[in-house]
TORNULUM-324750 format. One line per field, with one value per residue: chain; x, y negated, z negated of N, C-alpha, C, O, CB in turn; residue in one letter; residue number from 1. Coordinates in Angstrom, 1 decimal, decimal comma, m for minus. Glycine has a CB too. Example, Ala and Ser with C-alpha at 12.3 -4.5 7.8 and 13.67 -1.06 7.14 Angstrom:
<rozas>
cadena <- [A A]
nxx <- [13,2 12,8]
nyy <- [5,7 2,2]
nzz <- [m7,8 m7,1]
caxx <- [12,3 13,7]
cayy <- [4,5 1,1]
cazz <- [m7,8 m7,1]
cxx <- [13,2 12,9]
cyy <- [3,3 0,0]
czz <- [m7,8 m7,9]
oxx <- [14,2 13,4]
oyy <- [3,3 m1,1]
ozz <- [m8,5 m8,0]
cbxx <- [11,3 14,1]
cbyy <- [4,5 0,6]
cbzz <- [m9,0 m5,7]
residuo <- [A S]
num <- [1 2]
</rozas>
This chain:
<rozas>
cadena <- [A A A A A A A A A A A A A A A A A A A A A A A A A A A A A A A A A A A A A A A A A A A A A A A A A A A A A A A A A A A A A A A A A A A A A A A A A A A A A A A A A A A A A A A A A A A A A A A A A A A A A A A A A]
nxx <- [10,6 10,1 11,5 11,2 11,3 12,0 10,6 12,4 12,2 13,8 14,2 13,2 14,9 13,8 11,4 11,7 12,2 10,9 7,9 8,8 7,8 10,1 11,9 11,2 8,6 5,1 3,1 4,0 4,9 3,1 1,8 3,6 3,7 1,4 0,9 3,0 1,9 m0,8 0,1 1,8 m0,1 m2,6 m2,4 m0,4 2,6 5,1 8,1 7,9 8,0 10,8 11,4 9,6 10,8 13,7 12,3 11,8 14,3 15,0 12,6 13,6 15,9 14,6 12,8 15,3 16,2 14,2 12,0 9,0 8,2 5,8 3,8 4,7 4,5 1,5 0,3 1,0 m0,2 m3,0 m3,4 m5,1 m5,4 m4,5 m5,2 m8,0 m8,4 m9,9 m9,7 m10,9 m12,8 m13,8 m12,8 m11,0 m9,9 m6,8 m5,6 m4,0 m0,9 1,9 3,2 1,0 m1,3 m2,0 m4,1 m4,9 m8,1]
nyy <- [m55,0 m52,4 m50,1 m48,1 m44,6 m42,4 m39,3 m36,3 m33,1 m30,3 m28,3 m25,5 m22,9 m20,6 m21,9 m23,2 m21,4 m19,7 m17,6 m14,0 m10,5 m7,9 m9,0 m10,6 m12,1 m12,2 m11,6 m10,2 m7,9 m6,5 m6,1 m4,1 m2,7 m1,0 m0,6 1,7 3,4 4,1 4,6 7,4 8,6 8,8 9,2 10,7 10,5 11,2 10,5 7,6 6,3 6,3 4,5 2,1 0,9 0,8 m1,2 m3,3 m4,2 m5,7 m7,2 m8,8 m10,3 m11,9 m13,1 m14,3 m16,4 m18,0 m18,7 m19,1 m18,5 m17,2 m18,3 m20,9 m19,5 m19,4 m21,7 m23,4 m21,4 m21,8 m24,5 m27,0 m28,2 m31,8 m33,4 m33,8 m31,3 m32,5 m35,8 m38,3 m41,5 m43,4 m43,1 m44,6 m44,4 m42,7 m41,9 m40,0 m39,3 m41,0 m39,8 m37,8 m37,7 m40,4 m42,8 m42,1 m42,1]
nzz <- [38,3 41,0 42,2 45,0 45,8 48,4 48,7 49,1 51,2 51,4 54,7 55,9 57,3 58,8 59,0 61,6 63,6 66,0 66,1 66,0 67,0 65,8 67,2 69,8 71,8 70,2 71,7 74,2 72,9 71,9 74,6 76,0 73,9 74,0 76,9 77,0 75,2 76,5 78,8 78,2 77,2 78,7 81,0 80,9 81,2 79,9 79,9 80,0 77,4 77,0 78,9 78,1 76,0 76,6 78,1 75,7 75,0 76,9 77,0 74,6 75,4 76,9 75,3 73,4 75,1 76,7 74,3 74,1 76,6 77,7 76,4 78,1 81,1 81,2 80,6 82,7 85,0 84,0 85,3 86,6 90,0 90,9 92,6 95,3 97,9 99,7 101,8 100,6 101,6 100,0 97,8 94,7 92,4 91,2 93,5 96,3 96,4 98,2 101,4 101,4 102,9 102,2 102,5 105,1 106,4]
caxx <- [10,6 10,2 12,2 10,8 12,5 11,4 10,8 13,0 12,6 14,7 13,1 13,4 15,1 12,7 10,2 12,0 12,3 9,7 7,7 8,8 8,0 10,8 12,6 10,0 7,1 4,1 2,2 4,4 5,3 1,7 1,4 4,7 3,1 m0,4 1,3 3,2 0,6 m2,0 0,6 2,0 m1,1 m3,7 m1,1 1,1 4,1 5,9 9,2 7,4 8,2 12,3 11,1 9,2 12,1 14,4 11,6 12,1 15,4 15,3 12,2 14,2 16,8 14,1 12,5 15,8 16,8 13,2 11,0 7,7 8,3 4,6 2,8 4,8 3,8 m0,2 m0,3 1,2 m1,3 m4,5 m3,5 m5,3 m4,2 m4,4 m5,9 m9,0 m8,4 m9,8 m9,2 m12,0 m12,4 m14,1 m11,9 m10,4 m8,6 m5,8 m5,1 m3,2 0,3 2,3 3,3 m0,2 m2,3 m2,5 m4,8 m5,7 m9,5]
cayy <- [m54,7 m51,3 m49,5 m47,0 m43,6 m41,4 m38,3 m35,6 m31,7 m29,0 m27,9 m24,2 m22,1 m20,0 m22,4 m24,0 m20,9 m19,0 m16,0 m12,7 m8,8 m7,1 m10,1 m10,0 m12,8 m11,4 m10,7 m9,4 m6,3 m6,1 m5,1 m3,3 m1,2 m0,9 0,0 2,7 4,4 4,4 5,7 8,7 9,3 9,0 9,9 12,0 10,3 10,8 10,1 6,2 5,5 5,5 2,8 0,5 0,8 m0,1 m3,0 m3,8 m4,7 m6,7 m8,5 m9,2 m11,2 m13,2 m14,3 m15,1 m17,3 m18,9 m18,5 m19,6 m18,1 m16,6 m19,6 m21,7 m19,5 m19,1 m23,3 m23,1 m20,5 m22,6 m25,6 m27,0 m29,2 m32,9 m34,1 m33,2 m31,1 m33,4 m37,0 m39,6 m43,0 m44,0 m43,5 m45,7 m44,1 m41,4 m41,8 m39,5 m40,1 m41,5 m38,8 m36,5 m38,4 m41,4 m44,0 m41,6 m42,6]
cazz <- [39,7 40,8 43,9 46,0 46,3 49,4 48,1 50,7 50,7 52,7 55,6 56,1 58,9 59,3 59,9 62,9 64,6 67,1 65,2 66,9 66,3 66,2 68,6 71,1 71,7 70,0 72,7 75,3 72,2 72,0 76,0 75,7 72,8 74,5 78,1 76,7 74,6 77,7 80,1 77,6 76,5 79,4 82,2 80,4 81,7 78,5 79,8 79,9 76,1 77,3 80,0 77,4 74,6 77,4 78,4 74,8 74,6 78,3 76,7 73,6 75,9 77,5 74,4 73,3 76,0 76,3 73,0 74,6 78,2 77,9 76,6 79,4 82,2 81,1 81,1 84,4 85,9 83,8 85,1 88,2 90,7 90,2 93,8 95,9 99,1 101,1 101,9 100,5 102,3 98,6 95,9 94,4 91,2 91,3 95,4 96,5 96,7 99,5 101,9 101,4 104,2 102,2 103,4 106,9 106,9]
cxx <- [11,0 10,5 11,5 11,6 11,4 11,2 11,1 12,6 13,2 13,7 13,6 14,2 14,1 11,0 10,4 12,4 11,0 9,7 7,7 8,4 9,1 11,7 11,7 8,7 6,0 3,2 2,5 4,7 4,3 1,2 2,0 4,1 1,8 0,0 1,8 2,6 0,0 m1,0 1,3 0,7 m2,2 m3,1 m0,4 2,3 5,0 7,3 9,1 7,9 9,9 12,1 11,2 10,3 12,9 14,4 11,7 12,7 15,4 13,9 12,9 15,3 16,1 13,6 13,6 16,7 15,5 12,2 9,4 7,4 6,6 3,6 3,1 3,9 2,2 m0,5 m0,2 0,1 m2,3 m4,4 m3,5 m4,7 m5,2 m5,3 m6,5 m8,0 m8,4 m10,0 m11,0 m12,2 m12,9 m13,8 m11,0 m9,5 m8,1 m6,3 m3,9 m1,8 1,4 3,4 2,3 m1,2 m3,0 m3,1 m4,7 m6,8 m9,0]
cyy <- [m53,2 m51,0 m48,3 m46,1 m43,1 m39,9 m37,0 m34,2 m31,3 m28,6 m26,3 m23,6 m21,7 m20,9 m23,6 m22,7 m20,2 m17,9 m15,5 m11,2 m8,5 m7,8 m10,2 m10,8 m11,4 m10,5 m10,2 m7,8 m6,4 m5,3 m4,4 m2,0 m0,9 m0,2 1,5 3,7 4,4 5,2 6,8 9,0 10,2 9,4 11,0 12,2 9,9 10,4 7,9 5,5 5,3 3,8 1,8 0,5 0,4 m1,6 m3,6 m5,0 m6,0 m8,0 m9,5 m10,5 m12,0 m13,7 m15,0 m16,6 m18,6 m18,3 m18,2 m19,4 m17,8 m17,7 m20,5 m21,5 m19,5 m20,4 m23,0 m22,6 m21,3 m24,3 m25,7 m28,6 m30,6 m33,9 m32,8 m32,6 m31,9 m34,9 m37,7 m40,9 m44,3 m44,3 m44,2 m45,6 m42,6 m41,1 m41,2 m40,0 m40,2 m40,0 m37,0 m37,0 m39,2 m42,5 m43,4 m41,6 m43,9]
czz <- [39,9 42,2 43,9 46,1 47,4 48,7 49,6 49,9 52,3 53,5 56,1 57,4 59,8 59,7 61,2 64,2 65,0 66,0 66,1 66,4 66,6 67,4 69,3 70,8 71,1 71,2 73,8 74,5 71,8 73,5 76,3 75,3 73,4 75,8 77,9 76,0 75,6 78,3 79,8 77,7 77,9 80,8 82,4 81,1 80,4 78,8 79,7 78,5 76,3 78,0 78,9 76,4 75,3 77,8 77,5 74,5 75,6 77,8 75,5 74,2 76,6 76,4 73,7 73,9 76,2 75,2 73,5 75,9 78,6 77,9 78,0 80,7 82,3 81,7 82,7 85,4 85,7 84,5 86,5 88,8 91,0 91,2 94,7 97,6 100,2 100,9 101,5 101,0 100,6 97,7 95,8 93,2 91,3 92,5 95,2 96,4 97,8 100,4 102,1 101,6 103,3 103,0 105,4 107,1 106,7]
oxx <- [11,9 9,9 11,2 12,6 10,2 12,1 10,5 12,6 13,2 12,5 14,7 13,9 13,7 10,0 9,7 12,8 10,0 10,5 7,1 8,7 9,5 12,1 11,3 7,8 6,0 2,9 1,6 4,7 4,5 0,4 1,5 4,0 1,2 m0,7 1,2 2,7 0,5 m1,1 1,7 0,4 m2,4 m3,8 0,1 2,9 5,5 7,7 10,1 8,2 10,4 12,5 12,1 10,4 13,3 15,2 11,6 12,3 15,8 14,0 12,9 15,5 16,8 13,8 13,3 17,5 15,6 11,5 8,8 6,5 6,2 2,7 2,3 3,1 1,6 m1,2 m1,0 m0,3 m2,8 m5,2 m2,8 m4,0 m6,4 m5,9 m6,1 m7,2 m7,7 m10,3 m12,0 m11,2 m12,5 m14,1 m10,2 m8,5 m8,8 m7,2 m3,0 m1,6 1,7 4,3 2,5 m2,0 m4,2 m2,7 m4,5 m7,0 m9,7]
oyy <- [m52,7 m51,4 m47,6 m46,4 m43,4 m39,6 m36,8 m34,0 m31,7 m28,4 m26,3 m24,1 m22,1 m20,7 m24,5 m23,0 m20,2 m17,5 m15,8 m10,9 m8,9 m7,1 m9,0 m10,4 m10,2 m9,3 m9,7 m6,7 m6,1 m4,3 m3,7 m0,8 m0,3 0,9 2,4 4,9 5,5 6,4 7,4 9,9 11,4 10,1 11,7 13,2 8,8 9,7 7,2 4,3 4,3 2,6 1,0 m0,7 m0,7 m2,6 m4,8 m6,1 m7,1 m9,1 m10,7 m11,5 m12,9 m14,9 m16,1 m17,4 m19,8 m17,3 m17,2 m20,0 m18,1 m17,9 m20,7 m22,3 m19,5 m20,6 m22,6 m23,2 m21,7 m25,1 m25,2 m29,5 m30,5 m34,9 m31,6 m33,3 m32,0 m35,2 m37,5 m41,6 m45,5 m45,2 m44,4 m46,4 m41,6 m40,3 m41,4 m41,2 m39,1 m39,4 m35,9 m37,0 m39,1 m43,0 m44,1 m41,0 m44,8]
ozz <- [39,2 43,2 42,9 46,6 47,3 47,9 50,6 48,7 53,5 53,2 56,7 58,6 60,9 60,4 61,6 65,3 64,3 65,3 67,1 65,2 67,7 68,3 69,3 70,1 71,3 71,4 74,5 75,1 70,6 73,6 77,2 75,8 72,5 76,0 78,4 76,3 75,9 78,4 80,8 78,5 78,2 81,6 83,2 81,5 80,1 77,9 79,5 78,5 75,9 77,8 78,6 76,1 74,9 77,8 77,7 74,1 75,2 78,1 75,6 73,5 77,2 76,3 73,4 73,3 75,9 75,5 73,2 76,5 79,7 78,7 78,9 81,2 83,4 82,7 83,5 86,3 86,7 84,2 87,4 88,3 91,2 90,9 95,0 98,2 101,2 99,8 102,2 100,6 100,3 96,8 96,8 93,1 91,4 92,7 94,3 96,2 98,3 99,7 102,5 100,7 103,1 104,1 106,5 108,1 106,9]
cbxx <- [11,7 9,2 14,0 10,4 13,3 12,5 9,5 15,3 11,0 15,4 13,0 12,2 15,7 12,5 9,3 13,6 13,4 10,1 6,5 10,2 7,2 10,2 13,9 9,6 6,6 3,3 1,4 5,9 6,3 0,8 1,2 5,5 2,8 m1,5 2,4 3,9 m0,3 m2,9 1,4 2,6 m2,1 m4,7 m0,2 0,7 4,2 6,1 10,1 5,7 7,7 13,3 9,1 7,5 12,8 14,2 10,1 12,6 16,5 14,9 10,7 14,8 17,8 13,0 11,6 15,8 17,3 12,4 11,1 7,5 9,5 4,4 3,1 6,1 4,3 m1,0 0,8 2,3 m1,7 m5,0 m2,6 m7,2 m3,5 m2,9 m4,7 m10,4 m8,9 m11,0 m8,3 m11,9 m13,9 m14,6 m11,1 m11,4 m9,2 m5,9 m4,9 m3,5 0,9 3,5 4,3 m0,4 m3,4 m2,0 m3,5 m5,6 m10,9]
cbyy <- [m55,6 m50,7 m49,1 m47,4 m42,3 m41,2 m38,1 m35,8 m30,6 m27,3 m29,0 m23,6 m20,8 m18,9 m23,1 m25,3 m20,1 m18,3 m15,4 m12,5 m7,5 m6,1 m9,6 m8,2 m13,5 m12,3 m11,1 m10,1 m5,9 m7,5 m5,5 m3,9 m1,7 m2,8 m0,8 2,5 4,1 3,0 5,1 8,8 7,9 7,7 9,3 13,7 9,1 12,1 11,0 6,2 6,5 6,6 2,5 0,4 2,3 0,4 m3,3 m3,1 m3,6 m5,5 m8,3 m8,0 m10,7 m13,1 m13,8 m14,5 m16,3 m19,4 m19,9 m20,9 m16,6 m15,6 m20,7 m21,5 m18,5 m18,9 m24,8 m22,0 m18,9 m22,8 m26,2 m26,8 m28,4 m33,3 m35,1 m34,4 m30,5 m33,0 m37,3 m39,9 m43,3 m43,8 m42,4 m46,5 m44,4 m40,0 m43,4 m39,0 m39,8 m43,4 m38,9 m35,5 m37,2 m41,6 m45,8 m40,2 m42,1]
cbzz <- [40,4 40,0 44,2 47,1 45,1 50,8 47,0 51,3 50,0 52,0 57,0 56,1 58,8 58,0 58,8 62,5 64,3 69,1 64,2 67,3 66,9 66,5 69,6 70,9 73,5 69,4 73,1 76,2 71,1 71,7 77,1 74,6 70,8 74,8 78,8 76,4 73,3 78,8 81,1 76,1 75,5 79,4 82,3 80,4 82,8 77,6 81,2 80,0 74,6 78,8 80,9 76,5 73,7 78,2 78,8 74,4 74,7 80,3 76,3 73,0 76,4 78,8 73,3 73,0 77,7 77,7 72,0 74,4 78,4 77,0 75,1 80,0 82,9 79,4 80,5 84,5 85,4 81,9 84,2 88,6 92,5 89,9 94,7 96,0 99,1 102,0 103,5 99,3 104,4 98,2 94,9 94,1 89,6 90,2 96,5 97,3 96,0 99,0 101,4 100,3 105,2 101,7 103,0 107,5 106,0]
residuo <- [X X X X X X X X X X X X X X X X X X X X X X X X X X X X X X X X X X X X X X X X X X X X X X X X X X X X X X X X X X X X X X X X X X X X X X X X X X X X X X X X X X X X X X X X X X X X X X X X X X X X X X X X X]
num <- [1 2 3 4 5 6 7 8 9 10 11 12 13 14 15 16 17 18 19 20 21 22 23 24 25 26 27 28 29 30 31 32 33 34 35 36 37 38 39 40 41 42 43 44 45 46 47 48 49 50 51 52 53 54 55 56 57 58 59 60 61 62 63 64 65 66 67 68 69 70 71 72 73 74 75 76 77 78 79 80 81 82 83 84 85 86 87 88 89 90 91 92 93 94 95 96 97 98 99 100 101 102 103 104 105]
</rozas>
């Protein structure tokens, strides 16, 4: 008779936390770094690279408070809305819900 072991491994730190640059969602220190080179460069508002090193730090404390703040708000923006404008007298599945001129035809 033969028992069953589970076989366990360690699960890493690093792979339970958010990947950052430098603290900082990837792609907001990608438009960070991209804003500030166009507007030195093609502007020649050099005093702009204090700004974004400033905006740095201030994104640094939103990625660490929400990790995914960027992915959140994108869904948010792509995501449309759930019932038709206008009222159907025909349908029959996903009716509106009670207080948004249910059953007014």
């Amino acid at each position: 008779m033969s028992t069953e072991t589970l076989h366990t491994s360690e699960v890493k730190a690093s792979m339970l936390t958010y990947m950052t640059t430098w603290g900082v969602d990837d792609w907001l220190f990608v438009f960070n770094v991209g804003a500030a080179i166009f507007i030195t460069t093609a502007l020649r508002f050099y005093s702009w690279v204090l700004i974004a090193f400033a905006l740095h730090f201030v994104l640094m404390l939103v990625t660490k408070l929400s990790p995914n703040i960027l992915e959140c708000y994108v869904k948010h923006t792509r995501q449309a809305d759930r019932y038709s404008p206008f009222a159907n007298p025909l349908q029959k599945r996903n009716k509106r819900p009670d207080g948004f001129m249910r059953g007014s035809l």
